[in-house]
C-alpha positions as CSV (number, residue, x, y, z in Angstrom):
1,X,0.0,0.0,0.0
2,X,1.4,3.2,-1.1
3,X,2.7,5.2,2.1
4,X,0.5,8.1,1.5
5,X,-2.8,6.2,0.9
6,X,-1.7,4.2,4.5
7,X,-1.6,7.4,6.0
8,X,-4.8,8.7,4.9
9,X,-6.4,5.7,6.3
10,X,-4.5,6.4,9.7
11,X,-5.7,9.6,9.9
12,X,-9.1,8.5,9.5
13,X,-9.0,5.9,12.1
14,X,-7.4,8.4,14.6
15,X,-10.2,11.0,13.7
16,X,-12.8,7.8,14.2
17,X,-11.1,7.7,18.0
18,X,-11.3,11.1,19.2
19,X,-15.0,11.2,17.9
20,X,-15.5,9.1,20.8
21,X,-13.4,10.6,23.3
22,X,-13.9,14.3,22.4
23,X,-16.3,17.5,22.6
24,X,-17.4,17.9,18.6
25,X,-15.1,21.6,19.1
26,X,-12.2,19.6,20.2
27,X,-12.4,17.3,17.4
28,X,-12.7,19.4,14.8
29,X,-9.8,21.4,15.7
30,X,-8.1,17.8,15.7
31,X,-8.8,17.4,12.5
32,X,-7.7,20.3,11.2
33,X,-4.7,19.8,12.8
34,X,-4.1,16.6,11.8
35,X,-4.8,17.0,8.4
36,X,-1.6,18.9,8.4
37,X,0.5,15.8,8.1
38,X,-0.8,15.7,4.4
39,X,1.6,18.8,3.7
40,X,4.3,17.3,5.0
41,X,4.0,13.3,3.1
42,X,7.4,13.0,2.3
43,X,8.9,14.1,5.7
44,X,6.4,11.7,7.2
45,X,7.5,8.2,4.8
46,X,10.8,8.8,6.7
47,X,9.5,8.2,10.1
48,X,7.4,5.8,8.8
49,X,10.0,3.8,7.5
50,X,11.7,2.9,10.8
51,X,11.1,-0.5,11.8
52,X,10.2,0.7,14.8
53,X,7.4,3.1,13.7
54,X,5.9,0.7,11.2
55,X,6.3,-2.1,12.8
56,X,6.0,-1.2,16.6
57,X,4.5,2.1,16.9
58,X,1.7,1.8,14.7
59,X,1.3,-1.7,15.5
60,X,-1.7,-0.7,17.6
61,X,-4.4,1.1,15.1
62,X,-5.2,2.7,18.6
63,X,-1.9,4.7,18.8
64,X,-2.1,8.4,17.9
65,X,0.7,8.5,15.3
66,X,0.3,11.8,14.3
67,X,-0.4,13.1,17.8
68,X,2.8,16.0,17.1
69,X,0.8,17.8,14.6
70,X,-2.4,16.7,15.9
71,X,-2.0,18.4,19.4
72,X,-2.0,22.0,19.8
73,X,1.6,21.7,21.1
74,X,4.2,19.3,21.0
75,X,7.6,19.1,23.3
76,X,8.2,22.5,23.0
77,X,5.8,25.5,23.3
78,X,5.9,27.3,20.3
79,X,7.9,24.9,18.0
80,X,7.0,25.5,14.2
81,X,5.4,22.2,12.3
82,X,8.8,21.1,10.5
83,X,10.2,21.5,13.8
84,X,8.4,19.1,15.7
85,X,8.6,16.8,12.8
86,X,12.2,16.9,12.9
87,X,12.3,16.1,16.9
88,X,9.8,13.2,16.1
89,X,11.9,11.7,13.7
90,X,14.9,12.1,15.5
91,X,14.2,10.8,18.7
92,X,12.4,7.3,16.3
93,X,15.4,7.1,14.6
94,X,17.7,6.5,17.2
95,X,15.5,4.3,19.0
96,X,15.8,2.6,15.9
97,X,19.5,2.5,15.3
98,X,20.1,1.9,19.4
99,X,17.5,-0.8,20.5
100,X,17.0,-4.2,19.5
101,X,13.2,-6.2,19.3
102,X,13.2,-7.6,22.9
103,X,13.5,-3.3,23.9
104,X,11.1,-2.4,21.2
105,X,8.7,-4.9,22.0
106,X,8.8,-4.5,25.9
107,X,8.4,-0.5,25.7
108,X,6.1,-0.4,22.7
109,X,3.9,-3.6,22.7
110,X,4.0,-4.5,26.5
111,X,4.2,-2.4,29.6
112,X,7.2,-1.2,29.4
113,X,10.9,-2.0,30.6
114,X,11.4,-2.5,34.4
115,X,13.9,-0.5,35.7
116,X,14.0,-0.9,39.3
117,X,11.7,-2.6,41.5
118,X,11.6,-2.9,45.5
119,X,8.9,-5.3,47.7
120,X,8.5,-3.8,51.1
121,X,5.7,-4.6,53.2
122,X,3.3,-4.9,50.7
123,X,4.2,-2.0,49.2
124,X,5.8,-2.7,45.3
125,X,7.6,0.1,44.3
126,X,9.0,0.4,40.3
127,X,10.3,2.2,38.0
128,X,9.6,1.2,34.3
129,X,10.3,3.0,30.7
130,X,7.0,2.5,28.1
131,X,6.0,4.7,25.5
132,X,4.3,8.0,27.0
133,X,0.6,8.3,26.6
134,X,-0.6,9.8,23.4
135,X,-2.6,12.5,24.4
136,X,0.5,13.9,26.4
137,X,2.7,15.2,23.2
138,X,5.6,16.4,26.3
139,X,7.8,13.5,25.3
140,X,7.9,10.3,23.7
141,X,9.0,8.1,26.5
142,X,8.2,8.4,30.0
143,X,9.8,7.1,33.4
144,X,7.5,6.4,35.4
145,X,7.1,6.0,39.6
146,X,4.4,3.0,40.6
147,X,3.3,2.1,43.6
148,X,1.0,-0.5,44.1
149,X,0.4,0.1,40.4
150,X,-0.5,4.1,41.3
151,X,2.0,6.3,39.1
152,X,3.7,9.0,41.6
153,X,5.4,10.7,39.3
154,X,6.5,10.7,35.6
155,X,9.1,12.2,33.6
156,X,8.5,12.3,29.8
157,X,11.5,12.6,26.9
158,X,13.0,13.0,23.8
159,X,15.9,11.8,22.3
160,X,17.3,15.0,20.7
161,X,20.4,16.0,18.8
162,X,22.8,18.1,21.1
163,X,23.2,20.8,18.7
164,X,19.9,21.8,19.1
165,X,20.4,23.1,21.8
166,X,23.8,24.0,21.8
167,X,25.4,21.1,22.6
168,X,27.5,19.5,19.4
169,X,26.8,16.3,17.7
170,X,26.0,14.3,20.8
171,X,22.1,12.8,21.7
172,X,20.7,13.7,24.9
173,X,17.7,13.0,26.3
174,X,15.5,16.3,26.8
175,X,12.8,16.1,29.9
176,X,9.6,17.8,28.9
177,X,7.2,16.5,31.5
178,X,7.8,16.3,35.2
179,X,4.8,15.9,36.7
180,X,4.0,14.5,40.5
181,X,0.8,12.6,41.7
182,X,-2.6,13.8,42.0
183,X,-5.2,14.4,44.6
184,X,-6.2,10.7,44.4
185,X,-2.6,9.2,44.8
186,X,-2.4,10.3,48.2
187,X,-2.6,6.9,49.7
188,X,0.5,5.7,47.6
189,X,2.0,8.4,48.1
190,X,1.9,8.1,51.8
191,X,2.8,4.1,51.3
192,X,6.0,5.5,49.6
193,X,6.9,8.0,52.1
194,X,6.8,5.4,54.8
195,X,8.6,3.1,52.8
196,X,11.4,5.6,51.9
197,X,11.0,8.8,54.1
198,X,12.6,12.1,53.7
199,X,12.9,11.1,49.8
200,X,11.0,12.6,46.5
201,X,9.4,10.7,43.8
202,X,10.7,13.3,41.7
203,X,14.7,12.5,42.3
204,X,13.8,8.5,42.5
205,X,12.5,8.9,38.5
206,X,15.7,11.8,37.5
207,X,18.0,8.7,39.0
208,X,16.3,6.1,36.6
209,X,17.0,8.5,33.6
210,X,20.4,9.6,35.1
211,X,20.9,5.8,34.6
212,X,19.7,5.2,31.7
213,X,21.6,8.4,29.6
214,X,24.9,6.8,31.2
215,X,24.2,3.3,29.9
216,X,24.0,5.1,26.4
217,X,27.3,7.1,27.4
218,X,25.5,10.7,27.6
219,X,27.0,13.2,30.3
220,X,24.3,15.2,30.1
221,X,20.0,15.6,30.2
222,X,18.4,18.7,29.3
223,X,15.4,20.0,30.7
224,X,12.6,22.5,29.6
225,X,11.7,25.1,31.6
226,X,8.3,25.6,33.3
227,X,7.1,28.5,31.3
228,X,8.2,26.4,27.9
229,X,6.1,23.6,29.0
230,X,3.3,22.9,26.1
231,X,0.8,22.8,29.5
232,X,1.9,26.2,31.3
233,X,-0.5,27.8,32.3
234,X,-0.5,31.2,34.0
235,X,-3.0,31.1,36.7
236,X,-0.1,28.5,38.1
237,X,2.6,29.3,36.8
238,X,4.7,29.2,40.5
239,X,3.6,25.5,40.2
240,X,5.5,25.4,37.3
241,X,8.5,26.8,38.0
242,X,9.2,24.9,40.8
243,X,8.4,21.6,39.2
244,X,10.8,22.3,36.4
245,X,13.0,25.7,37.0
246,X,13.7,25.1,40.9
247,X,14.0,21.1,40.5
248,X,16.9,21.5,37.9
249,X,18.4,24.1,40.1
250,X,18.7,21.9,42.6
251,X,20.3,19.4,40.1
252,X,22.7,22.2,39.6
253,X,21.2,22.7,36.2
254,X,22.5,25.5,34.1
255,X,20.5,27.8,31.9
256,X,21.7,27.3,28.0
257,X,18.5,28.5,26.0
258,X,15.5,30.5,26.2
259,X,13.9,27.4,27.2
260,X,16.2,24.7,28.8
261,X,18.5,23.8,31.4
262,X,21.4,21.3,31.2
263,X,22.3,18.7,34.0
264,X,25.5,17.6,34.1
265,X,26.1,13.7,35.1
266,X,25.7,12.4,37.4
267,X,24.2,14.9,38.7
268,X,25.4,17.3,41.7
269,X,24.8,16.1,45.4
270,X,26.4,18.5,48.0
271,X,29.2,16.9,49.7
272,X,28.1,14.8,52.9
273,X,30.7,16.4,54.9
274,X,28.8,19.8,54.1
275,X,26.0,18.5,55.6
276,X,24.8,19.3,59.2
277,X,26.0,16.0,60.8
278,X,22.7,15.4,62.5
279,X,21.4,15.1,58.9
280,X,23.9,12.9,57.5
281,X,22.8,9.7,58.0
282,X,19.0,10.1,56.1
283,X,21.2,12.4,53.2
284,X,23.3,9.0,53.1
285,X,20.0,6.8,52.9
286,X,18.4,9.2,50.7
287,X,22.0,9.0,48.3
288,X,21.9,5.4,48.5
289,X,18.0,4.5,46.9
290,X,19.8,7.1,43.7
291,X,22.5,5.6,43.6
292,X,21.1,2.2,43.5
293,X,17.9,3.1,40.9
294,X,20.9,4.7,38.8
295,X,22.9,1.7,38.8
296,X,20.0,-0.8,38.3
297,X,18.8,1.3,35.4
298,X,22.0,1.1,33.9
299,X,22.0,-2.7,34.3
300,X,18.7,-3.1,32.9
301,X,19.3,-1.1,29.7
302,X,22.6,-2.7,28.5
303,X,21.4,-5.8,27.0
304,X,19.4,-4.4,24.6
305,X,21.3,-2.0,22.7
306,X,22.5,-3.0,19.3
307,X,26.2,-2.1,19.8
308,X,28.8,-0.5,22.2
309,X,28.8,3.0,20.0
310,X,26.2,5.1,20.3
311,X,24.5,6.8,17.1
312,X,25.0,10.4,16.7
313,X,22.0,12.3,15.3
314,X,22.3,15.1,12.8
315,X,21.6,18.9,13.9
């Protein structure tokens, strides 16, 4: 079937989907905006032509394929069409050129990759990798906190070439979602505060991707600031910057763009011996659960990249 009669009919089933799920007014600005990937066919057969968007991605006639010209936003606030186009593609194709089937199956078809995992009384607290939901255009992949099956806290990325941002040739993953539990976690939430007290669901998930960017040999994540966030929203936009401005500050992340910090890794902890010694011991225990979710991350990841070097992506 010719690519662009394939994603005609795509288009169509996606449109069939959110006839369900949407307000008429919703879904006809969805359709107008997805009707935008017909200007851009040829940029589209690239992506489409990854074994892991044919063949994985779009696997599911569910899936929103087109969900980064279909949403009013995507990453980025204020990124132009070819632009998000280009960060799609990018991101696929070094999934592509990175991951083997066992990966692409486990992240795309099944729940998603375990990262780390801890049984406590009762309490099952994991980390896992899967594909980020579709209506949530903030990144393509998300790490994810569960407890008890209840996600804490998520933090969604892209795969992006470093000179995007000013950063060269190398990939980095770049954080567009961090986002903590709702009203109705509150029981898991307190579940995982007696499990692991004085500790944050928020560094628990950073550790994860601090593990997984080493496995791949990165030295660096990049993450968007509050007010670039595709879901800012004024009325809260205190809420905002401390999820993203104030939490990479505390990473010691350093403004490079009108929209983005860079963390260095691993990422900085204040030396214990600067530390109030009647705080020492919980900043130890605190260091040790990072360490450990960085480490088992690492582990989990290594067996299912293709080879030891590490695609480069293009500017």
């Amino acid at each position: 079937m010719p690519d662009h009669v394939w994603i005609i009919r795509r288009l169509a089933r996606d449109v069939m989907a959110r006839r369900r799920e949407s307000g008429w007014k919703s879904l006809l600005a969805s359709i107008v905006r997805s009707a935008r990937v017909l200007a851009f066919v040829n940029a589209h057969q690239q992506f489409l032509a990854l074994d892991v968007s044919r063949n994985y991605l779009a696997a599911d006639w569910n899936t929103n394929l087109f969900h980064h010209l279909s949403q009013r936003a995507y990453l980025i606030e204020g990124l132009s069409m070819r632009k998000r186009i280009a960060y799609l593609h990018s991101h696929y194709a070094f999934e592509d050129q990175t991951f083997g089937d066992a990966y692409k199956r486990k992240v795309y078809l099944e729940d998603g990759l375990t990262l780390w995992e801890k049984r406590q009384g009762g309490v099952h607290t994991a980390i896992t990798l899967s594909l980020s939901p579709r209506w949530a255009p903030e990144g393509e992949l998300s790490v994810c906190l569960l407890v008890n099956g209840t996600r804490l806290h998520c933090l969604s990325f892209n795969w992006i070439a470093g000179g995007t941002v000013g950063m060269g040739s190398q990939v980095l993953p770049f954080v567009g979602r961090n986002q903590g539990a709702s009203s109705q976690a509150q029981p898991a939430l307190a579940s995982f505060d007696a499990c692991f007290p004085n500790n944050s669901p928020s560094f628990f998930c950073f550790s994860a991707l601090q593990g997984l960017a080493q496995a791949l040999g990165m030295t660096s994540v990049v993450g968007i600031k509050g007010r670039a966030n595709i879901c800012f929203d004024h009325g809260a936009a205190r809420s905002f910057i401390n999820a993203y401005d104030k939490f990479w500050a505390r990473l010691n992340g350093q403004e490079i763009a009108e929209h983005a910090y860079l963390i260095s890794l691993p990422f900085y902890q204040k030396p214990l011996v600067d530390v109030a010694a009647k705080h020492r011991k919980r900043a130890a225990m605190r260091r040790s659960y990072w360490e450990n979710i960085s480490m088992s991350a690492h582990r989990t990841l290594q067996p299912y990249l293709l080879a030891s070097d590490i695609v480069s992506l293009a500017a």
